[in-house]
N, CA, C, O and CB atoms as a CASP TS submission, in Angstrom:
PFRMAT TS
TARGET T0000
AUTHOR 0000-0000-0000
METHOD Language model
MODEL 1
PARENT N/A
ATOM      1  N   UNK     1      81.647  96.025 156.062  1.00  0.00           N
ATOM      2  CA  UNK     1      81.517  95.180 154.913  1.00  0.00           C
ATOM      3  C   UNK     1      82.166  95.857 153.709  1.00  0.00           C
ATOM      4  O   UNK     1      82.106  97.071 153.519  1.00  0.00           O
ATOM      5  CB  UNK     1      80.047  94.859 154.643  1.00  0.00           C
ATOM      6  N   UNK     2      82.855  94.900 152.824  1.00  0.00           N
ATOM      7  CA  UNK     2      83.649  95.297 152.282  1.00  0.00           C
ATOM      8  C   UNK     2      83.147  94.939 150.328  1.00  0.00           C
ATOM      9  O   UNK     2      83.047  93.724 150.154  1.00  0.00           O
ATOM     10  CB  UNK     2      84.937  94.652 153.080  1.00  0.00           C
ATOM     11  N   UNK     3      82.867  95.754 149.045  1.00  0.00           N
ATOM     12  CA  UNK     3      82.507  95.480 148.186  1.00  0.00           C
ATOM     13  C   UNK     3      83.406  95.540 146.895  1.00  0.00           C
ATOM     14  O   UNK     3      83.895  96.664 146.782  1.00  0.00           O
ATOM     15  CB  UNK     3      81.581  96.012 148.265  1.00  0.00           C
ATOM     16  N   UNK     4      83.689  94.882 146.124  1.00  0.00           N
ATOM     17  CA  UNK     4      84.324  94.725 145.006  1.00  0.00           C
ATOM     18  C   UNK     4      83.709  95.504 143.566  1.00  0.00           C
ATOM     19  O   UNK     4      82.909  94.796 142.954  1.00  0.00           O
ATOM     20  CB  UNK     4      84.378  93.280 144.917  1.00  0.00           C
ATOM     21  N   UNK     5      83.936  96.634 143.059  1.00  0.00           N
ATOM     22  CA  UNK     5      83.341  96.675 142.018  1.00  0.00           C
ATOM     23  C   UNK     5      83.913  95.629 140.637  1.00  0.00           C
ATOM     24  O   UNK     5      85.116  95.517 140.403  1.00  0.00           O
ATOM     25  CB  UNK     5      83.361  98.089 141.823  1.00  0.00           C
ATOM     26  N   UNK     6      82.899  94.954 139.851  1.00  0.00           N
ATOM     27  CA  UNK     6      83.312  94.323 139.010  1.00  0.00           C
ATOM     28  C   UNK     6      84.108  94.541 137.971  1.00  0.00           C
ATOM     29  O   UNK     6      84.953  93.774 137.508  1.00  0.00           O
ATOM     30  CB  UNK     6      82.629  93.986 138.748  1.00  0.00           C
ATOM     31  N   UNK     7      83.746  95.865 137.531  1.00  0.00           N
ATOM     32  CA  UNK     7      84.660  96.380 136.523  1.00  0.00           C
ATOM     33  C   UNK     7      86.426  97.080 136.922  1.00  0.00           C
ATOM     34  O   UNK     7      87.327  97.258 136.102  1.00  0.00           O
ATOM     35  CB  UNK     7      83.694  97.544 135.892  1.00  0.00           C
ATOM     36  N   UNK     8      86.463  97.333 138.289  1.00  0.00           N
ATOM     37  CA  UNK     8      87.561  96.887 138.875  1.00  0.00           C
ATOM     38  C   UNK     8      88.171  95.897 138.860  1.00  0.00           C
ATOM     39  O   UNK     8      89.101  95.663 138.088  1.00  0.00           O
ATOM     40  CB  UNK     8      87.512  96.950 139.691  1.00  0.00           C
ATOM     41  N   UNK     9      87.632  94.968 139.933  1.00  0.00           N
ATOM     42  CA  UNK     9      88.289  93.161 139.401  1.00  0.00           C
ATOM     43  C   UNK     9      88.704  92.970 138.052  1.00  0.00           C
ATOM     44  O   UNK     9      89.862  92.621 137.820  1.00  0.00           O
ATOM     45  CB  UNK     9      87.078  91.851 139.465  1.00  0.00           C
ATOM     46  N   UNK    10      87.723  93.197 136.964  1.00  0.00           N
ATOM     47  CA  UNK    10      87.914  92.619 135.838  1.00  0.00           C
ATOM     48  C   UNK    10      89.125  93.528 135.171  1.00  0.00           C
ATOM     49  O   UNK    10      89.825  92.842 134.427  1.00  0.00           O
ATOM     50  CB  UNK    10      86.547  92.520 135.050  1.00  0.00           C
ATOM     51  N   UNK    11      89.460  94.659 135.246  1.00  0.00           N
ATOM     52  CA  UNK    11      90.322  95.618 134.532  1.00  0.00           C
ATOM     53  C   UNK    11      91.707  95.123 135.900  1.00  0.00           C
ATOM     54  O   UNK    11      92.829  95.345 135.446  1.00  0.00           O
ATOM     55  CB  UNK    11      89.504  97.693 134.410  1.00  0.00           C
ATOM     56  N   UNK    12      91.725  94.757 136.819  1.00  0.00           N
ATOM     57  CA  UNK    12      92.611  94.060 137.611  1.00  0.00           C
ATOM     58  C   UNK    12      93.693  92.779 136.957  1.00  0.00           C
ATOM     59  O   UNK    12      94.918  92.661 136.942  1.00  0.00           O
ATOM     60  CB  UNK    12      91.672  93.520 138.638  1.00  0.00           C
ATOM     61  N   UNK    13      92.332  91.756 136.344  1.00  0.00           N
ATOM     62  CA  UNK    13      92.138  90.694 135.805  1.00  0.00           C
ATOM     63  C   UNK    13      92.858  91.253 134.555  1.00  0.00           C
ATOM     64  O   UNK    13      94.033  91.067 134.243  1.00  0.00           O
ATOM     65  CB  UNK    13      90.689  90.154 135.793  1.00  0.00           C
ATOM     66  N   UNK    14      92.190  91.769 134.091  1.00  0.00           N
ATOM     67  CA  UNK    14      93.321  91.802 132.366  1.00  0.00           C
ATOM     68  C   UNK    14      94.800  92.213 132.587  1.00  0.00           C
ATOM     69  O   UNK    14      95.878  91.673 132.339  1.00  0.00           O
ATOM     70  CB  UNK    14      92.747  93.231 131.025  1.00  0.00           C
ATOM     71  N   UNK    15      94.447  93.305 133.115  1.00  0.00           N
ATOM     72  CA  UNK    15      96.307  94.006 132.953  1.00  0.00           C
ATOM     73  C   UNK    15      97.094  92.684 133.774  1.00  0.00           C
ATOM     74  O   UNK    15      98.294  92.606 133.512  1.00  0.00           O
ATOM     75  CB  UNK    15      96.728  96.083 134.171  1.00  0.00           C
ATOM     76  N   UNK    16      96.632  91.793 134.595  1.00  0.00           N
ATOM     77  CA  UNK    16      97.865  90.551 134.887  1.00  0.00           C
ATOM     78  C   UNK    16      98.227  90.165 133.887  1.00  0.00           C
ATOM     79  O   UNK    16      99.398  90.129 133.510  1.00  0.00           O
ATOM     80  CB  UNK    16      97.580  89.274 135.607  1.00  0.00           C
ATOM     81  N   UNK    17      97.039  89.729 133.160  1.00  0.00           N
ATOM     82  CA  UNK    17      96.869  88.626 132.252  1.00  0.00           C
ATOM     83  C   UNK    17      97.938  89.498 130.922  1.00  0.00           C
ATOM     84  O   UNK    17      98.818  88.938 130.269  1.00  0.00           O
ATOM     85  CB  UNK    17      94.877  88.225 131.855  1.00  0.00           C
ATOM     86  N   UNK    18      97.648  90.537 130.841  1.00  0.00           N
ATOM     87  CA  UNK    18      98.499  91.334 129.821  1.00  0.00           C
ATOM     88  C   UNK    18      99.799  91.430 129.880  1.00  0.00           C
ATOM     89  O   UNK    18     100.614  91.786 129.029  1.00  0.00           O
ATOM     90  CB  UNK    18      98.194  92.537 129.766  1.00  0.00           C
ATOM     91  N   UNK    19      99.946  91.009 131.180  1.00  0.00           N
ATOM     92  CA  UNK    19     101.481  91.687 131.256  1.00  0.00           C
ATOM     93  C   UNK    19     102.584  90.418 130.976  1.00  0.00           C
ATOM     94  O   UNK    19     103.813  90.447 131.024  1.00  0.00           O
ATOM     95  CB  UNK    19     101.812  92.459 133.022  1.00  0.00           C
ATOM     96  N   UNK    20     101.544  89.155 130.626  1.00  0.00           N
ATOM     97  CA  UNK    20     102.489  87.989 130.309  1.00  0.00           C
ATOM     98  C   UNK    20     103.289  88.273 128.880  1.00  0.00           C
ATOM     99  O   UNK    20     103.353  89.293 128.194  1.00  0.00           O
ATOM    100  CB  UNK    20     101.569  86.534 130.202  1.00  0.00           C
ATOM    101  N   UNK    21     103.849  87.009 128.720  1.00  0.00           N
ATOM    102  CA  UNK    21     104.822  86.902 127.330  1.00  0.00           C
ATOM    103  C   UNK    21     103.841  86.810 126.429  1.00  0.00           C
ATOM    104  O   UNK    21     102.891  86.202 126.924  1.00  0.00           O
ATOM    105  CB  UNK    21     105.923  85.585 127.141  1.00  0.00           C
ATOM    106  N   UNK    22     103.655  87.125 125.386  1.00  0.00           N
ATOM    107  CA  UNK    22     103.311  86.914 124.032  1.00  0.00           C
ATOM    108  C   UNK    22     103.128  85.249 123.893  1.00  0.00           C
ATOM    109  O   UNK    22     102.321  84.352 124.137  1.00  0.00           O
ATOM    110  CB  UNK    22     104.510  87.579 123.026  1.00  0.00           C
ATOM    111  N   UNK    23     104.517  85.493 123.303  1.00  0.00           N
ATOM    112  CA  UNK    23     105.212  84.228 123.089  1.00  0.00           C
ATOM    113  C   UNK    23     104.666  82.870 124.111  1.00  0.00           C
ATOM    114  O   UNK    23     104.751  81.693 123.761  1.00  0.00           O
ATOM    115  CB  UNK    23     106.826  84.590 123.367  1.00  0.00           C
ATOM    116  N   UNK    24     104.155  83.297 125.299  1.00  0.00           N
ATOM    117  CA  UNK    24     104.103  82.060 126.416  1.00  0.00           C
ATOM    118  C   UNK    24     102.575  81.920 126.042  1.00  0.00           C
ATOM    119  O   UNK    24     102.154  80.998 126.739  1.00  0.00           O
ATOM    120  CB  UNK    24     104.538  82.440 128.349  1.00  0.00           C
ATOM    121  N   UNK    25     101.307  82.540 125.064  1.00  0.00           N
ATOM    122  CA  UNK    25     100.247  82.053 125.167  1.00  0.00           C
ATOM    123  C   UNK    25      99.884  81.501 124.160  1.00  0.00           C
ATOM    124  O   UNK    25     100.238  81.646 122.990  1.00  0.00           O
ATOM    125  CB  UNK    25      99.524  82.719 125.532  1.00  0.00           C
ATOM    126  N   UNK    26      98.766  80.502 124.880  1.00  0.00           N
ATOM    127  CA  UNK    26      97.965  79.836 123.830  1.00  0.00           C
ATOM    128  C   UNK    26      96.669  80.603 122.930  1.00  0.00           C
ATOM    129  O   UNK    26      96.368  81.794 123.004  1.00  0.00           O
ATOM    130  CB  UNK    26      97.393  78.671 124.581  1.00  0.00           C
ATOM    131  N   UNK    27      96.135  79.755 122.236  1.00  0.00           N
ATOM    132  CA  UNK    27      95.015  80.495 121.942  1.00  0.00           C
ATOM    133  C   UNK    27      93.518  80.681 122.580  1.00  0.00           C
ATOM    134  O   UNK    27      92.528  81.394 122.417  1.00  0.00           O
ATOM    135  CB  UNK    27      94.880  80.142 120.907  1.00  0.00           C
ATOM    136  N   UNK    28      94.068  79.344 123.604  1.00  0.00           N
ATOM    137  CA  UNK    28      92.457  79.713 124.647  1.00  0.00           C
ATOM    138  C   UNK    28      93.225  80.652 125.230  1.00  0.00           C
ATOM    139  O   UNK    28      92.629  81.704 125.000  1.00  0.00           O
ATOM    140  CB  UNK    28      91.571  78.400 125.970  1.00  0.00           C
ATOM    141  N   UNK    29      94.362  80.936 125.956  1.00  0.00           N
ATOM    142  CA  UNK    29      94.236  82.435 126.805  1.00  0.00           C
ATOM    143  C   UNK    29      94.281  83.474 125.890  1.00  0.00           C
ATOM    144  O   UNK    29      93.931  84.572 126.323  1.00  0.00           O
ATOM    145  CB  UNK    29      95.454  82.769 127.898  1.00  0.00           C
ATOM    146  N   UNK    30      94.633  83.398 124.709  1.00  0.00           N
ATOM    147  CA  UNK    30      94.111  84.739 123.426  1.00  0.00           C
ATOM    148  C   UNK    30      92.759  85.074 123.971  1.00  0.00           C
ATOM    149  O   UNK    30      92.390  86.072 124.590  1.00  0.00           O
ATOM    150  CB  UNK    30      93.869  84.142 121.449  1.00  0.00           C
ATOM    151  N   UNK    31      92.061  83.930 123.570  1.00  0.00           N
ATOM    152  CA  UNK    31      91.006  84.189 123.276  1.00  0.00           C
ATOM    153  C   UNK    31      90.026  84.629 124.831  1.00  0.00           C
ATOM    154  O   UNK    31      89.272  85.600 124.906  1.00  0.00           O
ATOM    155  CB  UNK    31      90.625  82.974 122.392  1.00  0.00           C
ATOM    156  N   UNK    32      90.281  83.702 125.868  1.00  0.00           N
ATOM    157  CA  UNK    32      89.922  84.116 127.057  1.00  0.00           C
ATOM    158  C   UNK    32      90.213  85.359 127.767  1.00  0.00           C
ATOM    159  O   UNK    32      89.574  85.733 128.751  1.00  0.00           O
ATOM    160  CB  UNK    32      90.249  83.329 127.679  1.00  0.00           C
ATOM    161  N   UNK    33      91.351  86.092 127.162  1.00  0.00           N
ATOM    162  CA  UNK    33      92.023  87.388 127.220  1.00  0.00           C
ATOM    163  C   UNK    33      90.668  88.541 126.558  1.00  0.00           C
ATOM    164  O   UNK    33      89.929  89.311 127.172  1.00  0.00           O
ATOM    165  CB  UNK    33      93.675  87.287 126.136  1.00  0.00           C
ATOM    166  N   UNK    34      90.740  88.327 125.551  1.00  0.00           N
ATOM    167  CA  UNK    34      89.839  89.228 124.663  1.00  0.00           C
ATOM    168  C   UNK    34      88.150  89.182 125.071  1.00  0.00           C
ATOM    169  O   UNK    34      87.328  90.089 124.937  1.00  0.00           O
ATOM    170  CB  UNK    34      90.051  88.677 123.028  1.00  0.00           C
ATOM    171  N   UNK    35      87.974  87.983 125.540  1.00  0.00           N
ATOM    172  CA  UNK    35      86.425  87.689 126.255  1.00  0.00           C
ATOM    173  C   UNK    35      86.464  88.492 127.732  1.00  0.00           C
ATOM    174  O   UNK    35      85.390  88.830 128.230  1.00  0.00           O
ATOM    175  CB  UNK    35      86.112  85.740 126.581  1.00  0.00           C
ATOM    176  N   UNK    36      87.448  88.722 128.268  1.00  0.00           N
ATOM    177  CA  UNK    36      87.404  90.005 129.177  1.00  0.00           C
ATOM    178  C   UNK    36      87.481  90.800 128.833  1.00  0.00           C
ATOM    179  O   UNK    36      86.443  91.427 129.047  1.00  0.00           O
ATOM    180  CB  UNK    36      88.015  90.273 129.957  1.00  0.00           C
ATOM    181  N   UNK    37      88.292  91.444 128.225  1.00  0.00           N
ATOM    182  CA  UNK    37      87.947  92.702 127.614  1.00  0.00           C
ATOM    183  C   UNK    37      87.281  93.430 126.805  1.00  0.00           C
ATOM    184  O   UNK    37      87.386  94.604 126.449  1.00  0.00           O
ATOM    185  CB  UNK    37      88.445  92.949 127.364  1.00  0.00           C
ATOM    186  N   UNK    38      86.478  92.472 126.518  1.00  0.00           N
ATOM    187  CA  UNK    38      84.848  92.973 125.979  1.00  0.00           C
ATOM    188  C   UNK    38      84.107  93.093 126.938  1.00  0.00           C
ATOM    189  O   UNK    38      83.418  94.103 127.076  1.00  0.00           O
ATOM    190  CB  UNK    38      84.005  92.048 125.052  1.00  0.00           C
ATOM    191  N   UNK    39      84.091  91.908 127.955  1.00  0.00           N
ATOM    192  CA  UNK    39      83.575  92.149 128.947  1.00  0.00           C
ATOM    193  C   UNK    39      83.538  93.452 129.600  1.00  0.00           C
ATOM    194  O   UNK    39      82.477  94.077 129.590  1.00  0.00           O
ATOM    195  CB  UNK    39      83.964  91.406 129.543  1.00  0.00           C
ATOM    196  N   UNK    40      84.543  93.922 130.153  1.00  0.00           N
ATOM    197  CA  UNK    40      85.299  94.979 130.556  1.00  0.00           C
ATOM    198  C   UNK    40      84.369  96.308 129.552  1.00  0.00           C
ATOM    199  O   UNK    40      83.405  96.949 129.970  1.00  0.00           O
ATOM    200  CB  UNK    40      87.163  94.637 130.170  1.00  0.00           C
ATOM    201  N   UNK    41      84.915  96.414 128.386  1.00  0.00           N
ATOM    202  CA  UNK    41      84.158  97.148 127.991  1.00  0.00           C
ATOM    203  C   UNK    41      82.823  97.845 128.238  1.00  0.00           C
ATOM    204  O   UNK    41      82.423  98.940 128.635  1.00  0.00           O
ATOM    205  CB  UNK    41      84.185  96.772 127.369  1.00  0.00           C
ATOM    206  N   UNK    42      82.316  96.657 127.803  1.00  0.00           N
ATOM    207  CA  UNK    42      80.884  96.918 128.497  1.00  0.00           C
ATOM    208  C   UNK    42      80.323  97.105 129.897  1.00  0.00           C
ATOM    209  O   UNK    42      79.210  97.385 130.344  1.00  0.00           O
ATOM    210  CB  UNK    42      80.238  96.024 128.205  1.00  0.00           C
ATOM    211  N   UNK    43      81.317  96.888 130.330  1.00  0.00           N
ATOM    212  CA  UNK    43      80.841  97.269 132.208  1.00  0.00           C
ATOM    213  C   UNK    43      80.876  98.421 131.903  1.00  0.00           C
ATOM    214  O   UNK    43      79.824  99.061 131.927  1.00  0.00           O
ATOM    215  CB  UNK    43      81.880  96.909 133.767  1.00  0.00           C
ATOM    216  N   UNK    44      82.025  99.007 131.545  1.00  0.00           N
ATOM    217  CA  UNK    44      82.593 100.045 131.881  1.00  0.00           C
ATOM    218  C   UNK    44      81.428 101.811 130.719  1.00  0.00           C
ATOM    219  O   UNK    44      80.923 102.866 131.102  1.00  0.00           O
ATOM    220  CB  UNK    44      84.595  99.524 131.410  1.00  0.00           C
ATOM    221  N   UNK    45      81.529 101.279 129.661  1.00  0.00           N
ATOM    222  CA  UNK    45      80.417 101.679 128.614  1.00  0.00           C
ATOM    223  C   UNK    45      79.143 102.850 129.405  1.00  0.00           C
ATOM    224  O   UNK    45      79.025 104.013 129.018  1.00  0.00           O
ATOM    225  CB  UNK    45      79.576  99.983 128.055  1.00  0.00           C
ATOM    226  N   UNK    46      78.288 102.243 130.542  1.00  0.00           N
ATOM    227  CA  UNK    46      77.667 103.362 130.291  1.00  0.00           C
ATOM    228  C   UNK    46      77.723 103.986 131.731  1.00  0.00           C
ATOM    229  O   UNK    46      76.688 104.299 132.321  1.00  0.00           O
ATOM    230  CB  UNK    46      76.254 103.148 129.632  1.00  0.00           C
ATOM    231  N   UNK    47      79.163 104.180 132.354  1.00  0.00           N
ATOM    232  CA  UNK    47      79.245 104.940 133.224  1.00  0.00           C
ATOM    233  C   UNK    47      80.209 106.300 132.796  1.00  0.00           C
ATOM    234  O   UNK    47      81.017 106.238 131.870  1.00  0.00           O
ATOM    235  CB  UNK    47      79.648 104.128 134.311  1.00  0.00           C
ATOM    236  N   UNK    48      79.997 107.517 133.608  1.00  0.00           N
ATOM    237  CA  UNK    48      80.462 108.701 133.334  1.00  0.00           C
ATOM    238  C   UNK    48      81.935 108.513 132.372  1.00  0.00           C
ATOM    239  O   UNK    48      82.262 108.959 131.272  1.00  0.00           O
ATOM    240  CB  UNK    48      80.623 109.449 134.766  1.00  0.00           C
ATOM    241  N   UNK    49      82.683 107.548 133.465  1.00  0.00           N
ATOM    242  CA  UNK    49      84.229 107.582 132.514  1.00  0.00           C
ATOM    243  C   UNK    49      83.953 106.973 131.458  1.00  0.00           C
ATOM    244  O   UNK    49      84.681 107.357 130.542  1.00  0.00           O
ATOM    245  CB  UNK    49      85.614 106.826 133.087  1.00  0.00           C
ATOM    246  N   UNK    50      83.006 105.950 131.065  1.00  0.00           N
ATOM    247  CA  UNK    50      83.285 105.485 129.924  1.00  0.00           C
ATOM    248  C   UNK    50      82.558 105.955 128.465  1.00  0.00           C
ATOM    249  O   UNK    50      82.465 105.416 127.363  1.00  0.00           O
ATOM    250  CB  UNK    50      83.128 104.246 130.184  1.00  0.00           C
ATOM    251  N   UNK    51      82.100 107.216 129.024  1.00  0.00           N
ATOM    252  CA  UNK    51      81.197 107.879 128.184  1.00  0.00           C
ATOM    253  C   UNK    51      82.133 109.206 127.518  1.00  0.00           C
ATOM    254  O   UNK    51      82.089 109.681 126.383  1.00  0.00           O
ATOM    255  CB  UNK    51      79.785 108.348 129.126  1.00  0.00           C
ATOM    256  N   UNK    52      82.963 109.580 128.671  1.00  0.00           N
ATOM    257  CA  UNK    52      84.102 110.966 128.382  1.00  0.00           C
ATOM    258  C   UNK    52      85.046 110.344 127.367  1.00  0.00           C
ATOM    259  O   UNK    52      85.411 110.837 126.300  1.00  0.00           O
ATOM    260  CB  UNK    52      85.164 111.576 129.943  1.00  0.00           C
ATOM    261  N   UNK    53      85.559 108.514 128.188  1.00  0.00           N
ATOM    262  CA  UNK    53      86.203 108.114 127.183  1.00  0.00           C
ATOM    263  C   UNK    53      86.161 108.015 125.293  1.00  0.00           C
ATOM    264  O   UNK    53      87.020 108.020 124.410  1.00  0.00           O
ATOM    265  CB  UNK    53      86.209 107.207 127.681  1.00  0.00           C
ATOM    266  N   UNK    54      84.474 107.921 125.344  1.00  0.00           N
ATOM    267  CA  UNK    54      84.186 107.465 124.639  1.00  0.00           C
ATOM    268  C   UNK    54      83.826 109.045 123.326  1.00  0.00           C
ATOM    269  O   UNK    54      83.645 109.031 122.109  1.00  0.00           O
ATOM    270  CB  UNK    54      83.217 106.423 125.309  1.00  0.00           C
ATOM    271  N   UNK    55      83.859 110.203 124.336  1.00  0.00           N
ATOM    272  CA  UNK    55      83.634 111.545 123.532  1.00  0.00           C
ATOM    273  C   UNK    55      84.854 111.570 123.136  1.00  0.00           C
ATOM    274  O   UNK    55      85.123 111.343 121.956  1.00  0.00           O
ATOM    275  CB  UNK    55      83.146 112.917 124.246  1.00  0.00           C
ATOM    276  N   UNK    56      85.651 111.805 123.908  1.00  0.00           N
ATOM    277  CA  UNK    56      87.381 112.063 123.941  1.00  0.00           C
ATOM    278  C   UNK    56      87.963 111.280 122.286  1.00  0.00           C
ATOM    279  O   UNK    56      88.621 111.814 121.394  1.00  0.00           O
ATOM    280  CB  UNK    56      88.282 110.953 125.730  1.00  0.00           C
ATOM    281  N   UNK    57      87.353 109.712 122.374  1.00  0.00           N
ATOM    282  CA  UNK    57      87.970 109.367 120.914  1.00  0.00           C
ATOM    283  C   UNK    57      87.142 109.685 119.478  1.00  0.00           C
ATOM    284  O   UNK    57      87.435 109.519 118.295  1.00  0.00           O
ATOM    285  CB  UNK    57      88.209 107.778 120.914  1.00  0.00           C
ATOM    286  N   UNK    58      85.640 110.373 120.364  1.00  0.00           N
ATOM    287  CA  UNK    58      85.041 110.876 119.056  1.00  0.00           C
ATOM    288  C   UNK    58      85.560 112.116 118.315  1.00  0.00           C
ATOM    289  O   UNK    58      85.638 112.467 117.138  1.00  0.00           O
ATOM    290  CB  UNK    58      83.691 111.145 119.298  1.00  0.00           C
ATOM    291  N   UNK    59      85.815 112.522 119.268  1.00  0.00           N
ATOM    292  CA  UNK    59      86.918 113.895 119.018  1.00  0.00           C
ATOM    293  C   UNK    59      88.035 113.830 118.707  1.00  0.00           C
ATOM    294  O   UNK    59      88.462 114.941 118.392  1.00  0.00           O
ATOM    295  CB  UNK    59      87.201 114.673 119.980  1.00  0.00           C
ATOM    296  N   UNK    60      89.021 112.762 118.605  1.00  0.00           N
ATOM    297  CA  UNK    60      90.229 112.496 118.269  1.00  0.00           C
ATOM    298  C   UNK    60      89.571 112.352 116.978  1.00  0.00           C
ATOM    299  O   UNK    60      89.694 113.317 116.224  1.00  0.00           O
ATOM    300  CB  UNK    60      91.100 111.385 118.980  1.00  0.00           C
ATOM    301  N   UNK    61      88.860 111.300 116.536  1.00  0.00           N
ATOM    302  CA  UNK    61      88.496 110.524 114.890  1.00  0.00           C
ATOM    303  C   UNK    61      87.956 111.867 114.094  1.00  0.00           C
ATOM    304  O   UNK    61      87.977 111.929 112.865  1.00  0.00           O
ATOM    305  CB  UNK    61      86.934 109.008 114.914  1.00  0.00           C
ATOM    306  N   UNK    62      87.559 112.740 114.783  1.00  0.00           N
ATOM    307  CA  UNK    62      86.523 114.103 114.142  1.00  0.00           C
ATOM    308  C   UNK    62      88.066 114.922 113.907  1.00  0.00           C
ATOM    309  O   UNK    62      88.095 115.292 112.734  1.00  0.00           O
ATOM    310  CB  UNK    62      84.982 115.153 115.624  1.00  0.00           C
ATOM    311  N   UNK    63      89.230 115.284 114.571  1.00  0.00           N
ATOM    312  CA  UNK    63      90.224 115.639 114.094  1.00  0.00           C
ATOM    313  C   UNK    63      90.839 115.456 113.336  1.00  0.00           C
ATOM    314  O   UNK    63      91.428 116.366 112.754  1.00  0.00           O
ATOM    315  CB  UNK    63      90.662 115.671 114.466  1.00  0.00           C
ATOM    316  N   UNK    64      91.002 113.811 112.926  1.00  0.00           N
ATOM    317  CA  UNK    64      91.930 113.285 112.087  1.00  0.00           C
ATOM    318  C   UNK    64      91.182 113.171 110.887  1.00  0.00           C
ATOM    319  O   UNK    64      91.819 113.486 109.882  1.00  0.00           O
ATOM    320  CB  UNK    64      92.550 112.034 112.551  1.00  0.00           C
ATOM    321  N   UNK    65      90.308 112.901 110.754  1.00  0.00           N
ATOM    322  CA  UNK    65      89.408 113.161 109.395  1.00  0.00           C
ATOM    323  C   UNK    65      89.200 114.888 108.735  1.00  0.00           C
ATOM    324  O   UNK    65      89.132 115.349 107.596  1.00  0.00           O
ATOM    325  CB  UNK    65      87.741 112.557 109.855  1.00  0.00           C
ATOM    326  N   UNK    66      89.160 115.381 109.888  1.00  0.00           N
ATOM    327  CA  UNK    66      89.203 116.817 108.902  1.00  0.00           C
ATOM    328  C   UNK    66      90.539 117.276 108.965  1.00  0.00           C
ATOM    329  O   UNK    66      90.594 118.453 108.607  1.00  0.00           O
ATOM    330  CB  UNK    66      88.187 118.153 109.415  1.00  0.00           C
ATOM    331  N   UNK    67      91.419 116.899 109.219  1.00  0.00           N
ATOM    332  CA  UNK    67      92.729 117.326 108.948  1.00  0.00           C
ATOM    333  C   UNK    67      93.276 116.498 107.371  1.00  0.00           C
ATOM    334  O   UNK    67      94.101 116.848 106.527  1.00  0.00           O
ATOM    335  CB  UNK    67      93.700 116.897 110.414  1.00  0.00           C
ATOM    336  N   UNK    68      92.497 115.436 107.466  1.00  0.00           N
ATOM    337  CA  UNK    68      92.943 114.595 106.422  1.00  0.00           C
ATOM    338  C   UNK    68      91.896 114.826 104.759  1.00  0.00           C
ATOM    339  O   UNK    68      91.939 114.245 103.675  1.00  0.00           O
ATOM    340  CB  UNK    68      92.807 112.922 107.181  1.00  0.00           C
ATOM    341  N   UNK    69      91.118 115.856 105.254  1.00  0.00           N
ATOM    342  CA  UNK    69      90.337 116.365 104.136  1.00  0.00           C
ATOM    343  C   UNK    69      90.300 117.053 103.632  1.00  0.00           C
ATOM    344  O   UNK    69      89.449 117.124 102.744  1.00  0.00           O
ATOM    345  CB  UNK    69      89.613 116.487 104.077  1.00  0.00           C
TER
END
């Protein structure tokens, strides 16, 4: 038996959807675009990677502010 993780599918699901024209969308696929990837987000949010991810840019923003001070 074979299982799909969701936040797979769904990060599957966007980058298609991303890789269209600009130019070729409407604003329901804007907007249906961005309702996955919140989605997405939040799957992804409170597992290990999305927690490193989530140090990794605290640490980028903690650089650029004290460099900029």
């Amino acid at each position: 038996m074979m299982t799909i993780n969701v936040a797979v599918l769904l990060a599957v699901i966007v980058v298609m959807r991303l890789r269209r024209r600009t130019q070729a969308r409407s604003r329901r696929e804007e907007r249906t675009t961005a309702f996955l990837v919140l989605t997405l987000g939040i799957l992804i949010a409170p597992t290990p990677i999305g927690q490193g991810v989530f140090h990794g840019i605290g640490q980028l923003v903690r650089g650029v502010s004290q460099a900029g001070s």
